[in-house]
N, C-alpha and C positions, 0 to 999 in steps of 0.2 A: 525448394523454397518452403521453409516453417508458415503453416497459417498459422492466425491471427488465434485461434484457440490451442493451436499446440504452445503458442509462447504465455499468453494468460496461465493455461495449465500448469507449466513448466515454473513461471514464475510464484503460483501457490503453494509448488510443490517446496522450492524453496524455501519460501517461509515457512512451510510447514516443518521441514528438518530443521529448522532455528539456525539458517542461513541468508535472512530478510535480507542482510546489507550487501549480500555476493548479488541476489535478487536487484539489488538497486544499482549495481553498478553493473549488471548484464543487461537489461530492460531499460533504463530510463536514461532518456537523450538529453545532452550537454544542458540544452537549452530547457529542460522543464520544470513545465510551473504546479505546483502541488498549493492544494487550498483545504482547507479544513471550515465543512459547513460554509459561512458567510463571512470569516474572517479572511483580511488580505492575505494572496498569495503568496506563497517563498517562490522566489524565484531564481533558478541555476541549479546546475548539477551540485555545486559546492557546499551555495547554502542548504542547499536540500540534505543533502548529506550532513551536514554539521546536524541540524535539525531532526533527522531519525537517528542519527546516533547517540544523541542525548533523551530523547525516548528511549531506545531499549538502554541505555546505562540506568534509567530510572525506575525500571521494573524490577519489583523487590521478589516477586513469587507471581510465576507462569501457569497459570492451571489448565489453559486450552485455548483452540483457535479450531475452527473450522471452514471451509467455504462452503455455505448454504445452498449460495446460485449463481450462476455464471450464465452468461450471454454474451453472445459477441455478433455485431457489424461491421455495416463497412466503416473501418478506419476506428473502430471503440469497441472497447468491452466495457463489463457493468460486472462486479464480483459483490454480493451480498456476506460479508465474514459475521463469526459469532467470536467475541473475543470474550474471556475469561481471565482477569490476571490483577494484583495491588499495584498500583505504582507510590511511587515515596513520596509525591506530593499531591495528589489527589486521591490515593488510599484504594479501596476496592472497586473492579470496574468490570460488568456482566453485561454486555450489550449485542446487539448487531450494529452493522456498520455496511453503508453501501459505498464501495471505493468507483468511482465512474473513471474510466483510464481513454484518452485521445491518442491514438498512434502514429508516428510520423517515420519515414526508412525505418522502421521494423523495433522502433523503441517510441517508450512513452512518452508526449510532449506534454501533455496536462493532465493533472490527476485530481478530479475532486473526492472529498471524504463526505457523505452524508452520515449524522447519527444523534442519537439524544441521549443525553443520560437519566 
C-alpha cells in the first residue's frame, strides 16, 4: 500500500515534468471539489478538468515551479508551491501558493488553493 506521502510526492513529481493533467487524472476522485482561496467551489472530476485545462492552455511562458513544503496527515496533505509563469490574461504571476489536499480511497476529494498576489 502507497502512503500518503509517496502519492503527494509522486503527484508533484508530475507536475513537475509538465504532466499536471496525467497528475489529475491519476490522483483526484470522481467526486472532487477544488476551491481557489474563498471563491465557490468547482465541483466534479469533469468540471474540474475542463477547469485546469483552460489554465495550463493559458499559460503563455513557464519559468518555474517548485515544492517549497510538504506535510502530510492523517487523511491531508498541505504542499506550499513557488510558481513562476505569464498567463494571457492576467499577465505575469511570481508567487507561493498553499494547495491543502483531503484524501478519500487513496485519491483527492477536496483541494483548497491558498495565495495572494
Amino acid at each position: 500500500m502507497t502512503s500518503l506521502l509517496e502519492k503527494i510526492s509522486d503527484l508533484n513529481d508530475l507536475v513537475l515534468q509538465g504532466k499536471a493533467m496525467d497528475a489529475f487524472e491519476k490522483y483526484y476522485h470522481q467526486d472532487v471539489s477544488m476551491q481557489e482561496n474563498d471563491n465557490p467551489p468547482t465541483l466534479g472530476k469533469e468540471n474540474n478538468r475542463e477547469r485546469e485545462q483552460e489554465f495550463f492552455s493559458s499559460i503563455v511562458e513557464f519559468r518555474g515551479a517548485k515544492p517549497l513544503k510538504v506535510s502530510v496527515g492523517e487523511g491531508v496533505s498541505m504542499v506550499e508551491w513557488y510558481y513562476d509563469y505569464t498567463h494571457i490574461d492576467w499577465g505575469e504571476r511570481n508567487y507561493t501558493q498553499v494547495s491543502v489536499q483531503k484524501w478519500k480511497d487513496g485519491q483527492i476529494i477536496c483541494e483548497k488553493f491558498y495565495y495572494n498576489y
